[in-house]
Residue frames as qw, qx, qy, qz and C-alpha x, y, z in Angstrom:
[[0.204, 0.519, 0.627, -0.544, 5.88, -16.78, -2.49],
 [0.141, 0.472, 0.698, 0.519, 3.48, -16.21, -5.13],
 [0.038, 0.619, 0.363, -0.695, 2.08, -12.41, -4.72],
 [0.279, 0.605, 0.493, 0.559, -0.50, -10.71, -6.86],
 [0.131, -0.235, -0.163, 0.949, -1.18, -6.81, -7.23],
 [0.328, 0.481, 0.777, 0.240, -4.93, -5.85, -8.34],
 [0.005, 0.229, 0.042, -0.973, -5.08, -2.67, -9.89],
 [0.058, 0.718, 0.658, 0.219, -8.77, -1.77, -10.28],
 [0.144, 0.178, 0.091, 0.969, -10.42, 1.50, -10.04],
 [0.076, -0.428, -0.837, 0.333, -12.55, 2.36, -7.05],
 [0.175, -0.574, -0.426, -0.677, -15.79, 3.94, -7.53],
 [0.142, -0.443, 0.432, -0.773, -17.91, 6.01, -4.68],
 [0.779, -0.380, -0.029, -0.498, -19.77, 3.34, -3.61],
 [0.389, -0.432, 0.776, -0.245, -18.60, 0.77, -0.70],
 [0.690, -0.070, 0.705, -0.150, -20.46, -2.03, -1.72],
 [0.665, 0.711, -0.152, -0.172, -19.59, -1.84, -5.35],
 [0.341, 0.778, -0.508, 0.143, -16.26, -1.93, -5.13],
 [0.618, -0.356, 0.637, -0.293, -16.60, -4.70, -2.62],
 [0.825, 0.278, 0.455, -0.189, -18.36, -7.02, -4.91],
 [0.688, 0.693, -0.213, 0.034, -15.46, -6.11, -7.80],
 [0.275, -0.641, 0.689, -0.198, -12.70, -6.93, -4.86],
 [0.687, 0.044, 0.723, -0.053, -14.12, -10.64, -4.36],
 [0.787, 0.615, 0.009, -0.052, -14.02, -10.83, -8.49],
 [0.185, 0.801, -0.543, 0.168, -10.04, -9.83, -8.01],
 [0.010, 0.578, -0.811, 0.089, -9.54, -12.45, -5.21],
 [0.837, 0.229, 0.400, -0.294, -11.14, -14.70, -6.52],
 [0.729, 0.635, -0.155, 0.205, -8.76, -14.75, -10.07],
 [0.029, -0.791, 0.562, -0.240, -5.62, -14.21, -7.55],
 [0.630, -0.260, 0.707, -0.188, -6.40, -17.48, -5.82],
 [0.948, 0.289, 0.132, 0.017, -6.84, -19.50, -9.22],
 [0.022, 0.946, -0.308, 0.099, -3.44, -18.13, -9.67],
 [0.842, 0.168, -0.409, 0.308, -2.22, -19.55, -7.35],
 [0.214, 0.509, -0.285, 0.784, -1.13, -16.49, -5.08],
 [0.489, -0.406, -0.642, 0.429, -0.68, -16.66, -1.20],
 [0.036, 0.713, 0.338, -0.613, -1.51, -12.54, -0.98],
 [0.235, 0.677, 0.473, 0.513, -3.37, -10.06, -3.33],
 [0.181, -0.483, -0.287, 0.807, -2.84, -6.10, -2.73],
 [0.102, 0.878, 0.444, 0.147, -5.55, -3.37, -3.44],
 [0.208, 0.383, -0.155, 0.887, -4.48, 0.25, -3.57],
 [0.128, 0.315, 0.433, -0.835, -5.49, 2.91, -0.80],
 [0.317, 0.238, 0.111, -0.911, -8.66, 3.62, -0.81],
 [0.168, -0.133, -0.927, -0.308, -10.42, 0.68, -2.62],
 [0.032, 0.455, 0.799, -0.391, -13.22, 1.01, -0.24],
 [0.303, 0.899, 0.312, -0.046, -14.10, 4.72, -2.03],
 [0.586, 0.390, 0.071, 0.706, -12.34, 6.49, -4.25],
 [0.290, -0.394, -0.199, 0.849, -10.91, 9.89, -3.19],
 [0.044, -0.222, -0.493, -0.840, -12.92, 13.11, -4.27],
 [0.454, -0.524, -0.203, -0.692, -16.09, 13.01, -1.61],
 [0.612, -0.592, 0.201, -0.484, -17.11, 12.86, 1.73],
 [0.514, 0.188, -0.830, 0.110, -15.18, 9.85, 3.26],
 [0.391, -0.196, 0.662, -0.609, -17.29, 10.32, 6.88],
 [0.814, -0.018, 0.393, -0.427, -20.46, 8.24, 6.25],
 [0.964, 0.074, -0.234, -0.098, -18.63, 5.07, 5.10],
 [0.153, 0.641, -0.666, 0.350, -15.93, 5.09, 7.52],
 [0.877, -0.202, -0.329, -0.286, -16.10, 1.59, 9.55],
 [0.385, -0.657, 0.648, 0.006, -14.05, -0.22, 11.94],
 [0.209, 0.382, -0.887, -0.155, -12.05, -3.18, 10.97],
 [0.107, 0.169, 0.980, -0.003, -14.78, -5.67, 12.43],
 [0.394, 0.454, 0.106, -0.792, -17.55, -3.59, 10.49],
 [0.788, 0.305, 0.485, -0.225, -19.54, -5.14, 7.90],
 [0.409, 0.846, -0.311, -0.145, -17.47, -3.46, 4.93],
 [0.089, 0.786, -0.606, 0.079, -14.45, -5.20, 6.22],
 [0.674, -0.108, 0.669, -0.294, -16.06, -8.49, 7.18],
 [0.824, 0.496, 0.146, -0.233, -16.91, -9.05, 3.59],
 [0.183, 0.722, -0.666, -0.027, -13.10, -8.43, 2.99],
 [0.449, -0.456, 0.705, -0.307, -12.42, -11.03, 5.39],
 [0.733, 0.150, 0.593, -0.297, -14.91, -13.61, 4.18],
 [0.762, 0.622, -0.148, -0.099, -13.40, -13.53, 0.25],
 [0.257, 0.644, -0.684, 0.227, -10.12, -13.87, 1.63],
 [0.489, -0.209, 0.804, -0.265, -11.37, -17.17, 3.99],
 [0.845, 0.451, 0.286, -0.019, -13.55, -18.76, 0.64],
 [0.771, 0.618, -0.153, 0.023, -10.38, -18.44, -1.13],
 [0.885, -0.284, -0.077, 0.362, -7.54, -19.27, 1.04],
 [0.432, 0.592, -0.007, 0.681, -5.52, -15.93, 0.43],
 [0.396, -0.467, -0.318, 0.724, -4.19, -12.92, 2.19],
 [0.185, 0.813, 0.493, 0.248, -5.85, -9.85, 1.48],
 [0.278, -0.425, -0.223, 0.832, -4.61, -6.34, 1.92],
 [0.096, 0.555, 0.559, 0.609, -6.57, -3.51, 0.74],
 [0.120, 0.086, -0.144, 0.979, -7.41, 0.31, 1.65],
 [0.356, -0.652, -0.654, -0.142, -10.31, 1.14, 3.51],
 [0.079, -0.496, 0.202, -0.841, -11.35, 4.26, 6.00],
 [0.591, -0.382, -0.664, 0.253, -11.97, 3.59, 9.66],
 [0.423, -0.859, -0.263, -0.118, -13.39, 5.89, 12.32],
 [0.479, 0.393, -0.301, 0.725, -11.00, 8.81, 13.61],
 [0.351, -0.258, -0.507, 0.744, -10.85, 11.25, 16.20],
 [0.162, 0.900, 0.401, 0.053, -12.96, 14.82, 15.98],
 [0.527, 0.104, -0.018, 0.843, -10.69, 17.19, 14.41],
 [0.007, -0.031, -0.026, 0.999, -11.26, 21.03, 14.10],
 [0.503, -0.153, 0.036, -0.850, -14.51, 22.49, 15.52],
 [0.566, 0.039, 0.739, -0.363, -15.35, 18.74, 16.47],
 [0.808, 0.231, 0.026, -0.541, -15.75, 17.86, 13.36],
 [0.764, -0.296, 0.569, 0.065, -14.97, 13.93, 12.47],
 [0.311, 0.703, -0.577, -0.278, -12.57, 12.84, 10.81],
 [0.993, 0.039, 0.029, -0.109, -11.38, 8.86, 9.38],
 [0.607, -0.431, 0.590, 0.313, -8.25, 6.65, 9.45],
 [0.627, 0.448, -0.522, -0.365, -6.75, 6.09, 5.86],
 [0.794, -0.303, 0.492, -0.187, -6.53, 2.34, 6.76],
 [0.394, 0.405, -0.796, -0.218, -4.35, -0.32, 5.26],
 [0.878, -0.003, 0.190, -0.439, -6.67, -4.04, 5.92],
 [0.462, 0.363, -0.809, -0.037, -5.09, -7.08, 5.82],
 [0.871, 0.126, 0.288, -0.376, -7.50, -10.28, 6.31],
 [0.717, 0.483, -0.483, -0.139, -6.53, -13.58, 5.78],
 [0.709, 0.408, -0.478, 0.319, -5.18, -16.54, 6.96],
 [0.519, -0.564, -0.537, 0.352, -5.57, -16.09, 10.64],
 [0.276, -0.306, -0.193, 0.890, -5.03, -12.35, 10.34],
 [0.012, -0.763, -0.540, -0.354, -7.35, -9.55, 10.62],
 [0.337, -0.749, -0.117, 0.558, -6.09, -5.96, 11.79],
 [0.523, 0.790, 0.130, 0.294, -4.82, -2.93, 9.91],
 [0.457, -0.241, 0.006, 0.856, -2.53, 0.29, 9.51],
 [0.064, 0.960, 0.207, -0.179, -3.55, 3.76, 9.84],
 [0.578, 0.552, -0.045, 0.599, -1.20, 5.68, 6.91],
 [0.405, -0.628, -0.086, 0.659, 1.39, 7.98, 9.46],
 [0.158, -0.295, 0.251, 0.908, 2.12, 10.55, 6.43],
 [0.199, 0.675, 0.569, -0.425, -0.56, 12.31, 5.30],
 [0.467, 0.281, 0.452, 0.707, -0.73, 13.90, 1.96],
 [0.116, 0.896, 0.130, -0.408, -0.74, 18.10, 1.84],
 [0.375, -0.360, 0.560, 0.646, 0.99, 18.31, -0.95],
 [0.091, 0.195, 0.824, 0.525, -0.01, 19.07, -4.80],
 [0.375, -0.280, -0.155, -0.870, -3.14, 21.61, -3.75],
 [0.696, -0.448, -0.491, -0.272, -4.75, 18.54, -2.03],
 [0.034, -0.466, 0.626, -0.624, -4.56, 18.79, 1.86],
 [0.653, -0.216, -0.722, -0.072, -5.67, 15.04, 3.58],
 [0.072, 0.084, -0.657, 0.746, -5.02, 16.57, 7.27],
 [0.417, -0.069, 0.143, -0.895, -8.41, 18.38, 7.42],
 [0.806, -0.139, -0.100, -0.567, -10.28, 14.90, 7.21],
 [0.849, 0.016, -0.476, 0.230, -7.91, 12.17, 7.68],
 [0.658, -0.685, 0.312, 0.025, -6.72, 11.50, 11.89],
 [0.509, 0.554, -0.651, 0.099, -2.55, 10.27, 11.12],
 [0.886, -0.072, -0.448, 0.097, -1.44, 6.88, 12.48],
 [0.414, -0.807, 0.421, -0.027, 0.95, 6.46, 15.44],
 [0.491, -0.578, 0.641, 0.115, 3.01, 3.99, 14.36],
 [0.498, 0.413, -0.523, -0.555, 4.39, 1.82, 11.81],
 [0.827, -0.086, 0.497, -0.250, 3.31, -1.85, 11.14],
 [0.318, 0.425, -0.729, -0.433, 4.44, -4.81, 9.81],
 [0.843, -0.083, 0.238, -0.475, 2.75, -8.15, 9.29],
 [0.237, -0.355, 0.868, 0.251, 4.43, -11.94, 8.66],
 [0.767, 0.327, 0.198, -0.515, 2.12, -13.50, 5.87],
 [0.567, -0.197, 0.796, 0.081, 2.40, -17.23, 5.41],
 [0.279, 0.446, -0.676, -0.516, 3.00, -19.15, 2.22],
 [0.873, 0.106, -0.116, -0.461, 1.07, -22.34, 1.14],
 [0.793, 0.394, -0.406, 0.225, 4.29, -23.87, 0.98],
 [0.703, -0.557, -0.311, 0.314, 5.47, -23.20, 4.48],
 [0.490, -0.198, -0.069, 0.846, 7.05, -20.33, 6.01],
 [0.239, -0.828, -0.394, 0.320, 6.37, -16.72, 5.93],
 [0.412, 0.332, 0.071, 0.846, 7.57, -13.42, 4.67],
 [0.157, -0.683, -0.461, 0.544, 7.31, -9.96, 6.77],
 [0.131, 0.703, 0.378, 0.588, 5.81, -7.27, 4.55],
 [0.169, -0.398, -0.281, 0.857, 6.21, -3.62, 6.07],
 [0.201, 0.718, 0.644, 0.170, 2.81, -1.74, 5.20],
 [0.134, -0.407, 0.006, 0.903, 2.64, 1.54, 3.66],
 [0.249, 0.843, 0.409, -0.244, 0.12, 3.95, 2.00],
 [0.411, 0.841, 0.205, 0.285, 0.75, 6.02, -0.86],
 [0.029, -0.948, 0.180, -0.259, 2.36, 9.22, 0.43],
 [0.711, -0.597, 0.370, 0.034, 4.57, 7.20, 3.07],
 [0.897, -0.121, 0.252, 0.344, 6.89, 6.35, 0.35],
 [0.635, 0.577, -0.179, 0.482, 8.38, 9.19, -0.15],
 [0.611, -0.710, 0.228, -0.266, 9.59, 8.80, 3.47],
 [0.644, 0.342, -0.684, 0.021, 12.76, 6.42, 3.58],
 [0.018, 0.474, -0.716, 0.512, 13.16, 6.36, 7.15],
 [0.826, 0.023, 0.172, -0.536, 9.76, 4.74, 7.42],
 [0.932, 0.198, -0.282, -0.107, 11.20, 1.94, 5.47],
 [0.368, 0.419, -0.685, 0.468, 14.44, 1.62, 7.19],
 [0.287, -0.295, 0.711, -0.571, 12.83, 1.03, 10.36],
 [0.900, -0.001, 0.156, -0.406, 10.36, -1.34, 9.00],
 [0.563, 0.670, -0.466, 0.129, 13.31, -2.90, 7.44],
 [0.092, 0.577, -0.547, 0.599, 15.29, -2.86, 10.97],
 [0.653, -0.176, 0.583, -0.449, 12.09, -4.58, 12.85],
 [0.641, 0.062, 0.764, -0.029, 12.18, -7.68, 10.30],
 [0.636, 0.675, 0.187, -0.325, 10.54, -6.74, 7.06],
 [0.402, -0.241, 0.644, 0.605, 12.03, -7.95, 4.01],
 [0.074, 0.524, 0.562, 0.636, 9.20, -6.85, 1.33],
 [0.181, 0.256, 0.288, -0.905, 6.89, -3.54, 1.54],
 [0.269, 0.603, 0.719, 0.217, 3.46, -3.35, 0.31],
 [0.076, -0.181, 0.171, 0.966, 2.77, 0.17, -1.29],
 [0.256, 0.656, 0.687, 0.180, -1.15, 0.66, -1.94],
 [0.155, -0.463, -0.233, 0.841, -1.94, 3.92, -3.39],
 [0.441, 0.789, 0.396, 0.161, -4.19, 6.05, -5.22],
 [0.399, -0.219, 0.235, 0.859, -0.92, 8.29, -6.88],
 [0.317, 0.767, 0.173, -0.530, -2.36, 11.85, -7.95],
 [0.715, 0.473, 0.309, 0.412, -1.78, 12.21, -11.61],
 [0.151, 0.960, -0.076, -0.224, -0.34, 15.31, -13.35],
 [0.432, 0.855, -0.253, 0.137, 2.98, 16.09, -14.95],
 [0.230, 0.466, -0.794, 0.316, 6.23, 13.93, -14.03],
 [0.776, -0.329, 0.267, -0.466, 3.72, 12.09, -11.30],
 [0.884, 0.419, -0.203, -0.038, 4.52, 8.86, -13.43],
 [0.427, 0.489, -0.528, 0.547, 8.61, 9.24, -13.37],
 [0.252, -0.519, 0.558, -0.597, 8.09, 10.10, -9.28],
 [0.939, -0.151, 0.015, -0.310, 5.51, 6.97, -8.80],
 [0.983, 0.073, -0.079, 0.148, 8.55, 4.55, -10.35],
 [0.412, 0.574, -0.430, 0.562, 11.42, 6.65, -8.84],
 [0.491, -0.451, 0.522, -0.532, 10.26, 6.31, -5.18],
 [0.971, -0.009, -0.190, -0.144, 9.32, 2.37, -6.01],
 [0.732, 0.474, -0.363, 0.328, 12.63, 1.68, -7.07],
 [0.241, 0.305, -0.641, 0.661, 14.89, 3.69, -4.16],
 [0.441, -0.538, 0.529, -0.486, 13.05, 2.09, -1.13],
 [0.989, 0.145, -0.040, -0.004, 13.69, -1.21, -2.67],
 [0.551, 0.670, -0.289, 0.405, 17.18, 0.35, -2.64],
 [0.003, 0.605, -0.466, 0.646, 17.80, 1.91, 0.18],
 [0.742, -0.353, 0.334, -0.462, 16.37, -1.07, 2.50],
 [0.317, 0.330, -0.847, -0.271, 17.62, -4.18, -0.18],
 [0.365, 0.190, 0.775, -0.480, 14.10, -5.24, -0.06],
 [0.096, 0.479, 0.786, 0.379, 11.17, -6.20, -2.17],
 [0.083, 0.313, 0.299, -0.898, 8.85, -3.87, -2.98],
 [0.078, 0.333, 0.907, 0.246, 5.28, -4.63, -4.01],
 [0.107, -0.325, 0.008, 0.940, 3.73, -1.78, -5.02],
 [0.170, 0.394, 0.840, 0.332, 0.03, -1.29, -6.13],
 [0.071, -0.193, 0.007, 0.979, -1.83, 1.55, -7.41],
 [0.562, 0.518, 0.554, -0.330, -5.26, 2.33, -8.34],
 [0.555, 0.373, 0.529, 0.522, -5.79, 2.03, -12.29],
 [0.028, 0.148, -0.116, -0.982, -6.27, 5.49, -14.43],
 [0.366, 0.412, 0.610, -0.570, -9.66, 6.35, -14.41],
 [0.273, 0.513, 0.621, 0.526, -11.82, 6.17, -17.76],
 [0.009, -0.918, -0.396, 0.023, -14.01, 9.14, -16.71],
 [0.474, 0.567, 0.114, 0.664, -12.23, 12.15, -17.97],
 [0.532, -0.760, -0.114, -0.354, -14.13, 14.39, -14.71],
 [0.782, -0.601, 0.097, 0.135, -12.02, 12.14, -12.62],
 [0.809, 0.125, 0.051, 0.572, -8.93, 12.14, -14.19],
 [0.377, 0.585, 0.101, 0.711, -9.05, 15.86, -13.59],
 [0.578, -0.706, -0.234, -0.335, -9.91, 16.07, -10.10],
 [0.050, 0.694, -0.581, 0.422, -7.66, 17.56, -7.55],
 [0.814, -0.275, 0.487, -0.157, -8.14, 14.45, -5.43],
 [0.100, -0.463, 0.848, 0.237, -5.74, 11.58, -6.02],
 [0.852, 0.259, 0.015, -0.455, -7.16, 8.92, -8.43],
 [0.787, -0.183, 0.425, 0.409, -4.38, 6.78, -10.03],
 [0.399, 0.772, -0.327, -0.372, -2.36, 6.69, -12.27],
 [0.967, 0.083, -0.029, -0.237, -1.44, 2.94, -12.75],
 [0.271, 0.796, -0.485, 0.239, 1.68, 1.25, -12.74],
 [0.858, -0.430, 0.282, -0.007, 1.39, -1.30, -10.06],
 [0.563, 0.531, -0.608, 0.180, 4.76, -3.16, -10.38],
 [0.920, -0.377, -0.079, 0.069, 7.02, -5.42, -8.55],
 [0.313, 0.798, -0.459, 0.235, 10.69, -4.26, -7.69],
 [0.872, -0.393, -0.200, 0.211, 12.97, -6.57, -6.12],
 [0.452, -0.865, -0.029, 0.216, 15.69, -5.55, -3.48],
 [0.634, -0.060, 0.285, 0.717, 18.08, -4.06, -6.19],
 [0.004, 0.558, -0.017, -0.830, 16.12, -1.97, -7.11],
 [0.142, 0.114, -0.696, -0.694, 15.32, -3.29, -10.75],
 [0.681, 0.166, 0.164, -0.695, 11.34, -3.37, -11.65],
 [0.079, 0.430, -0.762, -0.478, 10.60, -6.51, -12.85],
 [0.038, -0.460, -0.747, -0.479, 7.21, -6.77, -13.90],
 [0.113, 0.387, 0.206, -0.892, 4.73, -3.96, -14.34],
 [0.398, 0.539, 0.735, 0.107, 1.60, -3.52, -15.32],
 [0.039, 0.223, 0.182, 0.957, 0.03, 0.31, -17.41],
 [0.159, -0.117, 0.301, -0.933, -2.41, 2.21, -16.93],
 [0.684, -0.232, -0.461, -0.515, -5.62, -0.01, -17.33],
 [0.813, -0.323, 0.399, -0.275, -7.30, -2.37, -14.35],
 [0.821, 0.245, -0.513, -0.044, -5.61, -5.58, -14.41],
 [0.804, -0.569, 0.168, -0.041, -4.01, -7.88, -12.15],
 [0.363, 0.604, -0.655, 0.274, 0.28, -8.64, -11.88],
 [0.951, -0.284, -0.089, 0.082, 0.79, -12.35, -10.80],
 [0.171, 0.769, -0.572, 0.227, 4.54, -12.32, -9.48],
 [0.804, -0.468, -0.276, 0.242, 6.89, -14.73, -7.61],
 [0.129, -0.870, 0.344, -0.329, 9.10, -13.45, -4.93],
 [0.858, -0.128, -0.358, 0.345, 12.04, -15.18, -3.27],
 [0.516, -0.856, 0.024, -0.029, 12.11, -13.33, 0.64],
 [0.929, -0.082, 0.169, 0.318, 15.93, -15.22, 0.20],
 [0.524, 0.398, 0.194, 0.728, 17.10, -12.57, -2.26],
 [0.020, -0.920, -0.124, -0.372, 16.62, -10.20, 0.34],
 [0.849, -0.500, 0.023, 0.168, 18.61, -11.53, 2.60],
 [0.785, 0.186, 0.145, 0.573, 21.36, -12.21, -0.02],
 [0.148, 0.839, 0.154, 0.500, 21.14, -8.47, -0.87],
 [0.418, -0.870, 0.200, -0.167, 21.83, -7.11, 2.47],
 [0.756, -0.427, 0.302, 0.393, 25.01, -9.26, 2.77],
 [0.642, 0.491, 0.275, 0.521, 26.09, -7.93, -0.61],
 [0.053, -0.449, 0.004, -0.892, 25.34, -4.05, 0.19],
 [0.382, -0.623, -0.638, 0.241, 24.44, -4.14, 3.90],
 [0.017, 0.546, 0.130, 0.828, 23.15, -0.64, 3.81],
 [0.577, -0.713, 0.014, -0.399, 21.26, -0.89, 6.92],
 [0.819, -0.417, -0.165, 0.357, 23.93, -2.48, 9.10],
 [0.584, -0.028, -0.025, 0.811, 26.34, 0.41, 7.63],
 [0.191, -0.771, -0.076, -0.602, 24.03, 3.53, 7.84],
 [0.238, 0.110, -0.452, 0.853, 24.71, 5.67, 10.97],
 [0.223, -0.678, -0.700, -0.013, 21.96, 5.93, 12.97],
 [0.256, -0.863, -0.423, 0.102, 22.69, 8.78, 14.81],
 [0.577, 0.415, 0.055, 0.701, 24.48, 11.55, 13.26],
 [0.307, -0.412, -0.277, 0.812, 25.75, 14.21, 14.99],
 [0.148, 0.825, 0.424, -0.344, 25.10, 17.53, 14.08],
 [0.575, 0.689, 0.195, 0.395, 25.63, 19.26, 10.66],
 [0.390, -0.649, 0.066, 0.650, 28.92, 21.11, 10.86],
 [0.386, 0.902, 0.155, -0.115, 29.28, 24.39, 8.44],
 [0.630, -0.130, 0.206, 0.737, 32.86, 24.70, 6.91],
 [0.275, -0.006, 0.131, 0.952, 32.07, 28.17, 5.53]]
């Protein structure tokens, strides 16, 4: 399966960053490539109000998804904010959404780990998912690979991946807008790497670009810090883009996850249910 990764760099408007999506899969599908992944947030960048452009999934934002990914035969996935619950004092709050359009599919994931962490605190506006998802997204060439979806923060969570793992998934998608700052980098491609490990799975892994604007690059909200990449289910990265927008054409062969797990069948030999931690002194 031919999979691209488009790292761009969303701005605060929705229908910008729409009209620079359909430019992305639009160069994914001359390609050649049966799905393209956006980072979180593509729909608006992090850093202001996310209530008045929160939408559902058959909203007008997400229709336009839809329709670039039917005029170009492709599978889209890409980060977008959907209507939440009312949190404290009633006020409302939005879904970090993972979108994926295409190809007879059209439904999403709401990110389950939430990012307090690093001074920023996502609870106070973002509602957390119940559950995890995975989605089977067909090849041109026949057959199918299941992708387990995750959001930024959710990968530094292994157990998330072991159970998407466990329900079928042989690749993950990873969109995220990764805060910058000091080691950020080193953590971005050290969490890639060991849940490609610890599942002996692809991992496809796409990040918003680093921002030109100097303002943003300094802004306690997560922006990027680039790096999209492709890691297959050894763990070894093997092809990555830097820090600019650009787009990473890859093939994958779902097969060499398989193979993996019969080599190092980590999930058939992990213990699910460990007793309890006994103290020797």
């Amino acid at each position: 399966m031919r999979i691209a990764l488009a790292q761009m760099v969303a701005g605060p408007d929705p229908q910008d960053n729409l009209a620079e999506l359909g430019g992305w899969v639009a160069r994914a599908a001359d390609a050649g490539a049966d799905l393209v992944v956006f980072p979180e947030a593509t729909m608006k960048a992090f850093g202001g109000s996310l209530r008045g452009v929160a939408e559902p999934l058959d909203g007008p934002w997400a229709r336009g998804v839809a329709a670039s990914a039917e005029e170009h035969d492709i599978v889209v996935v890409a980060g977008m904010f959907t209507p939440g619950a009312p949190g404290e004092g009633d006020r409302p709050r939005v879904r970090n959404t993972l979108l994926v359009t295409g190809r007879g599919i059209h439904d999403g994931y709401d990110k389950v780990h939430l990012f307090d962490a690093f001074g920023f605190q996502e609870s106070r506006t973002v509602e957390q998912g119940e559950a995890p998802c995975s989605v089977s997204v067909p090849a041109r060439a026949g057959g199918g690979t299941v992708m387990g979806l995750t959001v930024c923060y959710d990968v530094r969570f292994p157990a998330l991946y072991t159970a998407l793992a466990e329900a079928g998934a042989t690749t993950h998608v990873v969109a995220a807008s990764w805060q910058d700052g000091p080691g950020k980098l080193e953590q971005w491609r050290l969490v890639c790497r060991a849940r490609a490990i610890d599942t002996g799975s692809w991992v496809l892994a796409c990040g918003q670009a680093v921002p030109a604007d100097p303002a943003a690059r300094r802004s306690a909200a997560p922006t990027g810090v680039g790096h999209s990449m492709v890691v297959d289910p050894v763990g070894m990265v093997v092809a990555e883009l830097g820090k600019e927008p650009g787009l990473l054409v890859h093939d994958i062969d779902p097969g060499l996850a398989a193979a993996t797990r019969r080599e190092l069948p980590v999930l058939a030999n992990r213990v699910a249910d460990l007793p309890a931690v006994r103290r020797l002194a």
